[in-house]
Short mmCIF file of the C-alpha atoms (twelve columns), coordinates in Angstrom:
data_MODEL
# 
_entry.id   MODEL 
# 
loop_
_atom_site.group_PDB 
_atom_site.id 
_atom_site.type_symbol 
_atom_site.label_atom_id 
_atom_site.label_alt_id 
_atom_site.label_comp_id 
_atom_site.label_asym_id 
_atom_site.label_seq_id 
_atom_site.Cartn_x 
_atom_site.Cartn_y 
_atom_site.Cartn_z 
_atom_site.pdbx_PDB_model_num 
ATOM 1   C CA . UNK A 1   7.714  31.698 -68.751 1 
ATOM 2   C CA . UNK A 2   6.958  35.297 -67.508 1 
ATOM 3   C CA . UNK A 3   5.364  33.682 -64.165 1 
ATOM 4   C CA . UNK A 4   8.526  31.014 -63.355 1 
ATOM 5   C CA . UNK A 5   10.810 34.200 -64.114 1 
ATOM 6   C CA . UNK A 6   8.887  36.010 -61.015 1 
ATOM 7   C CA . UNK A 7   9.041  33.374 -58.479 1 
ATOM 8   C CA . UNK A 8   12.796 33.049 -59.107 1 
ATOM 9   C CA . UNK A 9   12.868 36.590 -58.614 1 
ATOM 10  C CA . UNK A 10  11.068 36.542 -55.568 1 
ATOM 11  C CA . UNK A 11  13.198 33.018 -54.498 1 
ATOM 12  C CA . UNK A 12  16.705 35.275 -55.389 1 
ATOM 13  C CA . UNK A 13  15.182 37.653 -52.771 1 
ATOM 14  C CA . UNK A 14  14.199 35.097 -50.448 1 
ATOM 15  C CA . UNK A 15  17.815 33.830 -50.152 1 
ATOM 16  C CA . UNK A 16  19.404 36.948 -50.939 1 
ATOM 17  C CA . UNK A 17  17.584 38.491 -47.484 1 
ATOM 18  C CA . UNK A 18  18.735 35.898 -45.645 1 
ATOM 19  C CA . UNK A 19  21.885 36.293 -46.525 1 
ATOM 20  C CA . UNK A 20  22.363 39.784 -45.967 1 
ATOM 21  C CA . UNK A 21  22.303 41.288 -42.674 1 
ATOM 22  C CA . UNK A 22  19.774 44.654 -42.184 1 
ATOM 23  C CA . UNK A 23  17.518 42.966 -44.963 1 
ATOM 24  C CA . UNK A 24  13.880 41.492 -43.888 1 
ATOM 25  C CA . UNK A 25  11.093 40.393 -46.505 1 
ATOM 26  C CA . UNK A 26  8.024  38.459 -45.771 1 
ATOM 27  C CA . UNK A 27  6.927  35.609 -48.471 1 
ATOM 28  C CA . UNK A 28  4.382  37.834 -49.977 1 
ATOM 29  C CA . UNK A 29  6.510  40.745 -49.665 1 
ATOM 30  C CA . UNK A 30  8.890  39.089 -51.986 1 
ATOM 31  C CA . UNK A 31  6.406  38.223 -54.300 1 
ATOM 32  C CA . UNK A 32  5.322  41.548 -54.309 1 
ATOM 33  C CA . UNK A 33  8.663  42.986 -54.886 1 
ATOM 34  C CA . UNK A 34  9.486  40.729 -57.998 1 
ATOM 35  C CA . UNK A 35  6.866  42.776 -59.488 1 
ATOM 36  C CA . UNK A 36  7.767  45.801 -58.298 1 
ATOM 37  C CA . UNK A 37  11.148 45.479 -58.842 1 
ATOM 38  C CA . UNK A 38  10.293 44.788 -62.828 1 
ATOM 39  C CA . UNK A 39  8.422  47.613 -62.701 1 
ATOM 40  C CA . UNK A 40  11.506 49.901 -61.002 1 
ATOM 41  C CA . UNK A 41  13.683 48.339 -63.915 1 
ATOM 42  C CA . UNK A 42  11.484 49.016 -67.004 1 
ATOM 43  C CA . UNK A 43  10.217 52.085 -66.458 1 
ATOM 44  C CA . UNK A 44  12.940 53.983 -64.315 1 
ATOM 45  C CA . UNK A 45  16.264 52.675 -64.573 1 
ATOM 46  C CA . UNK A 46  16.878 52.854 -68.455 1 
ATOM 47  C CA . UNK A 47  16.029 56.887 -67.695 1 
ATOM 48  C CA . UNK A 48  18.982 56.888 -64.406 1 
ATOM 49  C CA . UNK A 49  20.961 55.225 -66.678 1 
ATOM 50  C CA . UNK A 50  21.136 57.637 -69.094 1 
ATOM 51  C CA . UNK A 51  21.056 60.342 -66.843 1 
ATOM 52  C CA . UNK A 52  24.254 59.019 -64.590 1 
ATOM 53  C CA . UNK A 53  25.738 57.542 -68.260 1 
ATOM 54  C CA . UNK A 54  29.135 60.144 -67.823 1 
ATOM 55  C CA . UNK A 55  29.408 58.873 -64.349 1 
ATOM 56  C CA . UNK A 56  29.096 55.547 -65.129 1 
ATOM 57  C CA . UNK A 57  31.612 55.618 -68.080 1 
ATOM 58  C CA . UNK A 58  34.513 57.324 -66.129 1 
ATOM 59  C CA . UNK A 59  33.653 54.587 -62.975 1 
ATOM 60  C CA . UNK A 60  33.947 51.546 -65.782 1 
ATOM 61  C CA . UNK A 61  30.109 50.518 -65.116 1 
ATOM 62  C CA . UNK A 62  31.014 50.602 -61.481 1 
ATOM 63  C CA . UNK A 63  28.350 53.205 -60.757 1 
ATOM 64  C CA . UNK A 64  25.705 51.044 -62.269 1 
ATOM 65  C CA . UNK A 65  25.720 49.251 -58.498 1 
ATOM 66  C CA . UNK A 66  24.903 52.474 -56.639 1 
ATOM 67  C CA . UNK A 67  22.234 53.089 -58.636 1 
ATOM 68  C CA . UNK A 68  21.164 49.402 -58.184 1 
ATOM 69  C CA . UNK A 69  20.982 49.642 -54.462 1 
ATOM 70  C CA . UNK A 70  19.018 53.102 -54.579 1 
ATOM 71  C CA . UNK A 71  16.422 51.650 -57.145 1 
ATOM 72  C CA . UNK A 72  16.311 48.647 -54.134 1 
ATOM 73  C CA . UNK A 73  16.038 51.323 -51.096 1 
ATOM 74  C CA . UNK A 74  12.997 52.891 -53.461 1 
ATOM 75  C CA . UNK A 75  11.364 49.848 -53.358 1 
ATOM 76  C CA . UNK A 76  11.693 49.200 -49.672 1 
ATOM 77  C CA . UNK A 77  9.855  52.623 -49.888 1 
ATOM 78  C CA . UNK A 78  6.992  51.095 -51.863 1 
ATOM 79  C CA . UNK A 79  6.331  47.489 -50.268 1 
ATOM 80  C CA . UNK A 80  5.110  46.579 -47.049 1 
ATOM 81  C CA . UNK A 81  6.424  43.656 -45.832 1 
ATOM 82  C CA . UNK A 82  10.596 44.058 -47.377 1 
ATOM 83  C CA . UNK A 83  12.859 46.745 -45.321 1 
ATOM 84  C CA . UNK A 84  16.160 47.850 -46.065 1 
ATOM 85  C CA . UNK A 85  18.335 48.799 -43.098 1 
ATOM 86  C CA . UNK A 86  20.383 51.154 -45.408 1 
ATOM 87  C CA . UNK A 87  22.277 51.995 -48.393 1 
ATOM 88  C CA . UNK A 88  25.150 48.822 -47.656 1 
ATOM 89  C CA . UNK A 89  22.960 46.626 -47.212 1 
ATOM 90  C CA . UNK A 90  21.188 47.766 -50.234 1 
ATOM 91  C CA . UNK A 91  24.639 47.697 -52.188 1 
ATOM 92  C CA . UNK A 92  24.792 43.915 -51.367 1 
ATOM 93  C CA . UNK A 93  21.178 42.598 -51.357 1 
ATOM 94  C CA . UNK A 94  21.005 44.179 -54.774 1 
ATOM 95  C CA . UNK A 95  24.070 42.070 -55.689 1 
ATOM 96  C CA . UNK A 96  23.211 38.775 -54.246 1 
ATOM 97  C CA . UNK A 97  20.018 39.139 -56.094 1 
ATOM 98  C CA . UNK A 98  21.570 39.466 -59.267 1 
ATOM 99  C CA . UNK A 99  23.707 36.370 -59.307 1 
ATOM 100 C CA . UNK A 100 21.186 34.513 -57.878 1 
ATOM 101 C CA . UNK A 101 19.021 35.170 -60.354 1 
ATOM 102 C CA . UNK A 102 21.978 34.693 -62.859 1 
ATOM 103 C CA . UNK A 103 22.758 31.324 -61.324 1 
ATOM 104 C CA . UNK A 104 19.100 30.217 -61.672 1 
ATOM 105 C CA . UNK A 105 18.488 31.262 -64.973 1 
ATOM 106 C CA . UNK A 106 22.091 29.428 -65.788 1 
ATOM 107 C CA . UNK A 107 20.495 26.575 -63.957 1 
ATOM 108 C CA . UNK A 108 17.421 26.665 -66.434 1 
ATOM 109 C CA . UNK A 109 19.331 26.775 -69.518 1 
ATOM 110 C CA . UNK A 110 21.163 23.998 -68.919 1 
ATOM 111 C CA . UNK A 111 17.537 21.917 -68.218 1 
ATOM 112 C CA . UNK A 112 15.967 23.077 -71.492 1 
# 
């Protein structure tokens, strides 16, 4: 389950960086950023989220979006191969990755 889950991670980024304009990933740089964006999103986000929590609250969970594109400009820091021409395009890649993801997994429910 764990390894389908990655590759349509690194298929939402696929799509999602064609998509968006200022975004470029190679195959195995997606691949490599499925894992890397897990990674970002275990280890580091629950601790920004607590952090920017007051921020968040008075924005309505708006916030929550910033701090998804600078988790995704980190990890154009850390892969070769994906590159992030800035914090807008960051803004959106980050959300075309999550509903593509989301429309997947929707997809996958409905199979099972």
């Amino acid at each position: 389950m764990a390894l389908i889950h990655w590759l349509v991670t690194a298929l939402a980024i696929l799509i999602a960086a064609y998509l968006i304009p200022g975004v470029s990933v190679t195959l195995v740089g997606a691949l490599v950023l499925a894992v890397v964006l897990g990674i970002i999103n275990v280890f580091f986000k629950p601790v920004i989220t607590l952090l920017t929590l007051p921020i968040n609250i008075v924005t309505l969970g708006i916030f929550s979006l910033v701090v998804n594109a600078l988790l995704i400009m980190l990890a154009a820091m850390l892969v070769p191969g994906f590159h992030v021409n800035g914090f807008w395009a960051a803004f959106f890649f980050s959300i075309v990755v999550s509903l593509v993801t989301a429309f997947f997994g929707m997809m996958a429910r409905k199979s099972v």
